[in-house]
N, CA, C and O atoms as a DFTB+ gen file, in Angstrom:
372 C
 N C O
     1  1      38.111      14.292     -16.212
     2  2      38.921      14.090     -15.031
     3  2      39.345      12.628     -14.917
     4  3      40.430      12.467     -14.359
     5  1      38.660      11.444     -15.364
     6  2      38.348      10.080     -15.425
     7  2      39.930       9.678     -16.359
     8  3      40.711       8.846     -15.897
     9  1      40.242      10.499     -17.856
    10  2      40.735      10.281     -18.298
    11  2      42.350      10.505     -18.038
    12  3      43.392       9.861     -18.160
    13  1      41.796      12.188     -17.482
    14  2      43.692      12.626     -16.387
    15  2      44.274      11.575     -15.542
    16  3      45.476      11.321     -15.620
    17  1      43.261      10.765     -14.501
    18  2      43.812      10.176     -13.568
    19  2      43.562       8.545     -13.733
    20  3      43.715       7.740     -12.815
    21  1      43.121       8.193     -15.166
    22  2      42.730       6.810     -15.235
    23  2      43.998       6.155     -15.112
    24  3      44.043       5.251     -14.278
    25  1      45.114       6.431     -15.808
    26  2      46.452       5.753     -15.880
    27  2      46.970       5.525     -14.646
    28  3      47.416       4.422     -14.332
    29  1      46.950       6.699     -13.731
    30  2      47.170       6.196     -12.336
    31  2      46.518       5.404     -11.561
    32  3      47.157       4.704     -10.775
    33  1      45.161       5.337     -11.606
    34  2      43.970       4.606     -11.419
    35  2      44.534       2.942     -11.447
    36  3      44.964       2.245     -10.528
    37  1      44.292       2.586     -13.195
    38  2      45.435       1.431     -13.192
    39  2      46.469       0.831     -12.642
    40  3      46.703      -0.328     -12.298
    41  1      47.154       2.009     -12.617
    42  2      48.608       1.569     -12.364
    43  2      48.709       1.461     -10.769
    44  3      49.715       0.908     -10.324
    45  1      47.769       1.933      -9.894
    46  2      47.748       1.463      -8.346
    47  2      46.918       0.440      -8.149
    48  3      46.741       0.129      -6.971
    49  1      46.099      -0.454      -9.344
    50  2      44.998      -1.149      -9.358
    51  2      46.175      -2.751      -9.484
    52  3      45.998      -3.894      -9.064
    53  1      47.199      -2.195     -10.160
    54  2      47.911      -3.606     -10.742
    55  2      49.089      -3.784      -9.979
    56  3      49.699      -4.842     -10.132
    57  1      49.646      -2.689      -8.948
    58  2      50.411      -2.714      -7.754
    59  2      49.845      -3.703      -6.996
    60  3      50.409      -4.726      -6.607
    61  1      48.312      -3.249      -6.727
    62  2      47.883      -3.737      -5.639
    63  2      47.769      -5.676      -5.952
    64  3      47.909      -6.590      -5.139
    65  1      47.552      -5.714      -7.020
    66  2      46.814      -7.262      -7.474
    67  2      48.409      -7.701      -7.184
    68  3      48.567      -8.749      -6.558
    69  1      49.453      -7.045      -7.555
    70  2      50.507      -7.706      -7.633
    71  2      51.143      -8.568      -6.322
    72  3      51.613      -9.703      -6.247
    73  1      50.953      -7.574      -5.400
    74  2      51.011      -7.221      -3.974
    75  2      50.344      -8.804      -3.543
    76  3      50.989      -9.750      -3.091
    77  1      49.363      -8.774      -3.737
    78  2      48.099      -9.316      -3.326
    79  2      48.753     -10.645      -3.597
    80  3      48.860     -11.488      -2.706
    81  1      49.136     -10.811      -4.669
    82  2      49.571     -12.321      -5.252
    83  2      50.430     -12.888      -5.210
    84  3      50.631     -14.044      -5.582
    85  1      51.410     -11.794      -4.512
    86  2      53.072     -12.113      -4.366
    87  2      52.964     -12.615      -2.764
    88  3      53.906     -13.216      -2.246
    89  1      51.847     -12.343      -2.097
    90  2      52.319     -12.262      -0.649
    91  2      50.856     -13.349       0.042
    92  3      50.448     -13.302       1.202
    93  1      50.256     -14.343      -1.190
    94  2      48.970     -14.831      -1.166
    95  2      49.658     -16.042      -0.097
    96  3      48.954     -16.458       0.823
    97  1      50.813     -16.476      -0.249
    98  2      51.177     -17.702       0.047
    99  2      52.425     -17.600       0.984
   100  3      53.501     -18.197       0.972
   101  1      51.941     -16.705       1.745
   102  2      53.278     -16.557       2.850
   103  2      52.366     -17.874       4.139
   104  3      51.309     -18.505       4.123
   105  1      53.782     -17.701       5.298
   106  2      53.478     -18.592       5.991
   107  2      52.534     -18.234       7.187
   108  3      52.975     -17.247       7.777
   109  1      51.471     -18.677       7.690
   110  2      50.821     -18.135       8.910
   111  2      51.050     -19.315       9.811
   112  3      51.352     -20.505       9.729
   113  1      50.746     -18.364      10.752
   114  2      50.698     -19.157      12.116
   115  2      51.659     -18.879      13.158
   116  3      52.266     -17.822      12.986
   117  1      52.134     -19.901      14.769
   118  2      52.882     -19.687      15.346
   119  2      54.122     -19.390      14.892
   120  3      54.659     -20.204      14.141
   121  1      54.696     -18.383      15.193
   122  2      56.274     -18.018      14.845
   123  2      57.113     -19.070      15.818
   124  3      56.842     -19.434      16.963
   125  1      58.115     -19.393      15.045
   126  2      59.283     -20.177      16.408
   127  2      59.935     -19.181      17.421
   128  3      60.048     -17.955      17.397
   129  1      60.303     -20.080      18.271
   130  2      60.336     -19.263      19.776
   131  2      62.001     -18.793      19.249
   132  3      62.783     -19.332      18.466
   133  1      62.085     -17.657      20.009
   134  2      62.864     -17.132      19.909
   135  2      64.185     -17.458      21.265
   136  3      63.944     -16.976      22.371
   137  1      65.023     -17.969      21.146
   138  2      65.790     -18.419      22.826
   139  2      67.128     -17.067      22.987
   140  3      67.730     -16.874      24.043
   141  1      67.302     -16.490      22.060
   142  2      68.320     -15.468      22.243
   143  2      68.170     -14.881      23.275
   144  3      67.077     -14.902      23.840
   145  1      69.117     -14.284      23.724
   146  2      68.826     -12.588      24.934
   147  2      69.481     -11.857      24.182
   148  3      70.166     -12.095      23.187
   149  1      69.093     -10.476      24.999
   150  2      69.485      -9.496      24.291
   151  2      71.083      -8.868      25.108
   152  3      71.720      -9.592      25.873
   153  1      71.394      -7.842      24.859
   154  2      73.107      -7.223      25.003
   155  2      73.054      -7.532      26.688
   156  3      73.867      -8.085      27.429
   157  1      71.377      -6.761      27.009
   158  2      71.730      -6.519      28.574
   159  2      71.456      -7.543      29.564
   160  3      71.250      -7.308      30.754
   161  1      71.466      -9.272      28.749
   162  2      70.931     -10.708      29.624
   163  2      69.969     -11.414      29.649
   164  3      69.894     -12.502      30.220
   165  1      68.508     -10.465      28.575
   166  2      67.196     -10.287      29.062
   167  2      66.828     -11.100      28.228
   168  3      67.158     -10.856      27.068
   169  1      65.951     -12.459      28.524
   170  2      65.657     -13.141      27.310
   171  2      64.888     -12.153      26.900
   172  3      64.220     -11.263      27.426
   173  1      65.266     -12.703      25.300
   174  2      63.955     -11.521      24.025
   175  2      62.664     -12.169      24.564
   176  3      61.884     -11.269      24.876
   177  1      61.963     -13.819      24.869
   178  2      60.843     -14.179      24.275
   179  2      60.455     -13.156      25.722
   180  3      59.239     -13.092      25.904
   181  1      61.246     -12.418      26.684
   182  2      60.080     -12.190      28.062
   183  2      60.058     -10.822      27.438
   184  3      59.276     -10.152      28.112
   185  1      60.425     -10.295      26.722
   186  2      60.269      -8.805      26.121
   187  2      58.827      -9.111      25.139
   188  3      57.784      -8.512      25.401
   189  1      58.886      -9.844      24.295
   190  2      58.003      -9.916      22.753
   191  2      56.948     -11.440      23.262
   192  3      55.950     -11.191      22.586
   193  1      56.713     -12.376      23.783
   194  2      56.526     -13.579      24.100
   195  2      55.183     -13.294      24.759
   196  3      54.518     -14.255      25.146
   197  1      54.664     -11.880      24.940
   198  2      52.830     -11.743      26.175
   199  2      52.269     -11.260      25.022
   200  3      51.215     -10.749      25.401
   201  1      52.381     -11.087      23.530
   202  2      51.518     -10.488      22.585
   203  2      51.503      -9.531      21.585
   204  3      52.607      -9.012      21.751
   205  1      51.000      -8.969      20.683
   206  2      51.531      -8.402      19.798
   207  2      52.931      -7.472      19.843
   208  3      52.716      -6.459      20.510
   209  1      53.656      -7.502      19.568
   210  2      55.191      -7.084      19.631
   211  2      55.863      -6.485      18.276
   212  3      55.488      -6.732      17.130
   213  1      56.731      -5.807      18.591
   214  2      57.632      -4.956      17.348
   215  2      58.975      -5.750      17.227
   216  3      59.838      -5.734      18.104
   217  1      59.054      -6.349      16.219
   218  2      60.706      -6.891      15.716
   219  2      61.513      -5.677      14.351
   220  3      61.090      -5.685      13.196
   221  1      62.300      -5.044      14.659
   222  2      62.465      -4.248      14.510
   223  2      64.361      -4.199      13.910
   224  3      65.336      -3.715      14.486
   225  1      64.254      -4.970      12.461
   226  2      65.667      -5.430      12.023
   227  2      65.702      -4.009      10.946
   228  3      64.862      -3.593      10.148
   229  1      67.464      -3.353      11.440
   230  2      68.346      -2.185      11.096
   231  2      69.394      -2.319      11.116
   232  3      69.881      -3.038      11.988
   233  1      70.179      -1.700      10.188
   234  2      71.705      -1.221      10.159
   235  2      71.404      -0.058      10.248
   236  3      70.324       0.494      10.036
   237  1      72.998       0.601      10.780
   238  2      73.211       1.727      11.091
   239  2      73.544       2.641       9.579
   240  3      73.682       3.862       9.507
   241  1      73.618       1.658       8.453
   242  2      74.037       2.405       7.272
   243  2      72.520       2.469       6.726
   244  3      72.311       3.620       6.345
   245  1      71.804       1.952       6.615
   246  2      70.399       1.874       6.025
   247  2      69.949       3.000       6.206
   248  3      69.531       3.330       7.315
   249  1      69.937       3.977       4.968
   250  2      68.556       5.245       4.990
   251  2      67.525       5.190       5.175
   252  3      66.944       6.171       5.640
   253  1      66.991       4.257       4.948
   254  2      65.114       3.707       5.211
   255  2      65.328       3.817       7.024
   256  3      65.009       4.708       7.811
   257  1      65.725       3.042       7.144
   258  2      66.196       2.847       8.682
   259  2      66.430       4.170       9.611
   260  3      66.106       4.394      10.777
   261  1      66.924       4.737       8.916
   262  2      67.293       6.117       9.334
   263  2      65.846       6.918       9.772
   264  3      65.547       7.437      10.848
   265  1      65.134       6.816       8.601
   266  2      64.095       7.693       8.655
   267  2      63.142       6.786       9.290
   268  3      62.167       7.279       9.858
   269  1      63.278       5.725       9.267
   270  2      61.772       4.924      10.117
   271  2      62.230       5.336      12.119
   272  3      61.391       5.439      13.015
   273  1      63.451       5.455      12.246
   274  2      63.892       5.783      13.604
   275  2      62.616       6.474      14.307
   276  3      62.403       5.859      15.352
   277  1      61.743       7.454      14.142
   278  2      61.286       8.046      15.095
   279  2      60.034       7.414      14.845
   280  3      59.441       7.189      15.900
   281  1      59.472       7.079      13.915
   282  2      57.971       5.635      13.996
   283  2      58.087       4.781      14.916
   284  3      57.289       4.550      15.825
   285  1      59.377       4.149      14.636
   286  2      59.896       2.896      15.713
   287  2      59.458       3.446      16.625
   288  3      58.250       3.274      16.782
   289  1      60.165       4.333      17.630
   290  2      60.393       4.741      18.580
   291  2      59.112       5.378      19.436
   292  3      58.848       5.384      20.639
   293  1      58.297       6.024      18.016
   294  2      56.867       6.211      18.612
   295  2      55.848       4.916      19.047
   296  3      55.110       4.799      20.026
   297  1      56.150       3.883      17.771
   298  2      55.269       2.771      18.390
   299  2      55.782       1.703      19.398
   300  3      55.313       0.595      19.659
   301  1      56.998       2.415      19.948
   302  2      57.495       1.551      21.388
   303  2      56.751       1.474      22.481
   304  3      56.531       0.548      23.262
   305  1      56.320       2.795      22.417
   306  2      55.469       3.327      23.522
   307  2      54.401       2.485      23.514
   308  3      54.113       2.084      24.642
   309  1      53.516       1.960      22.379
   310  2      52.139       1.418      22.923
   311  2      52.442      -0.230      22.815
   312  3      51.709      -1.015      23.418
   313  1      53.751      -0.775      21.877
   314  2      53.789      -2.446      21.902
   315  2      55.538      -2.764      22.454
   316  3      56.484      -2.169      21.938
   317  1      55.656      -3.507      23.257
   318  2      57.152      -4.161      23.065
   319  2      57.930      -4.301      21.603
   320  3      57.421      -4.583      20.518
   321  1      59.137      -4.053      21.868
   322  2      60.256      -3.690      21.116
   323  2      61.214      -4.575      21.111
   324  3      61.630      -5.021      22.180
   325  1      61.750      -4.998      19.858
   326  2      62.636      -6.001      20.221
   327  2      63.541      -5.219      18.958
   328  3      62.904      -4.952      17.939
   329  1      64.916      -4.871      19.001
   330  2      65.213      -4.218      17.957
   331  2      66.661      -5.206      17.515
   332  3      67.341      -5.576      18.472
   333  1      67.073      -5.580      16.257
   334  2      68.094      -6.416      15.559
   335  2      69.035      -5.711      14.964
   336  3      68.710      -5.454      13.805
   337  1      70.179      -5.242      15.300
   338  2      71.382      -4.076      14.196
   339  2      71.470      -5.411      13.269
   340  3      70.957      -6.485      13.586
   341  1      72.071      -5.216      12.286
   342  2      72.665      -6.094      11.414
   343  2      73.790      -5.186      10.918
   344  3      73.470      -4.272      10.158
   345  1      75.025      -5.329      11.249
   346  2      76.386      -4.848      11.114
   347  2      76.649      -3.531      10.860
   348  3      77.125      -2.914       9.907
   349  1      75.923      -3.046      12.712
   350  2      76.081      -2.236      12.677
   351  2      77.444      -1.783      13.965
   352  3      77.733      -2.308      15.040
   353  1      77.912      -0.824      13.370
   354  2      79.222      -0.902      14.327
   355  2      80.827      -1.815      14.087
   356  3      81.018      -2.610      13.166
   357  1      81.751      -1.486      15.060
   358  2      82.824      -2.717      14.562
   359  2      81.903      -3.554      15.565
   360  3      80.842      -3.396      16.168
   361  1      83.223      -4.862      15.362
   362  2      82.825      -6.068      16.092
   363  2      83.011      -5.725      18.022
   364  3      82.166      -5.833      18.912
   365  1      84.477      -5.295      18.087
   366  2      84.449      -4.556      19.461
   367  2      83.246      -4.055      20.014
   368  3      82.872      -4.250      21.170
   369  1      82.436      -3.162      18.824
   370  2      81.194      -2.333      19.709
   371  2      80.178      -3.283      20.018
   372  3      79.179      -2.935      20.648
C-alpha cells in the first residue's frame, strides 16, 4: 500500500516544503491604514480597523471568484467584510 501511495506521499511532502519556503519571508506585522471609503461614504478602516477582518479582492470575470462567492459570503457573517471589484463592470457602473 506504502508503495501505491508513496509517489503521492512525496509529491505533497515537496508542495508543502515548497510552500513553506516560498512564503518563509513574507512581511509581518502592522498592515498600513487604509484611508479609502467605500461606494456608500463609509470609511473602510471603521468596517475592518476593531480586528480580525475579511479583505476580499474580485472581478466579476474571475471563475475562482465566482465559486469562492458563497464562502465569502458565509464568513461575513462571523468577521467584517471589506470587498475590492477590480474591473468589474463599465466605468459608468
Amino acid at each position: 500500500m506504502l508503495k501505491k501511495y508513496g509517489f503521492y506521499l512525496l509529491f505533497a511532502a515537496a508542495v508543502f516544503a515548497a510552500q513553506f519556503l516560498r512564503t518563509s519571508d513574507l512581511v509581518t506585522g502592522k498592515p498600513p491604514a487604509i484611508t479609502q471609503s467605500t461606494l456608500g461614504g463609509i470609511n473602510a478602516d471603521s468596517i475592518i480597523g476593531k480586528g480580525p477582518a475579511i479583505i476580499y479582492f474580485w472581478a466579476e470575470w474571475c471563475g475562482v471568484c465566482s465559486m469562492m462567492q458563497h464562502a465569502v459570503s458565509a464568513m461575513s457573517a462571523d468577521y467584517p467584510l471589506l470587498t475590492v471589484a477590480l474591473r468589474s463592470g463599465t466605468t459608468a457602473q
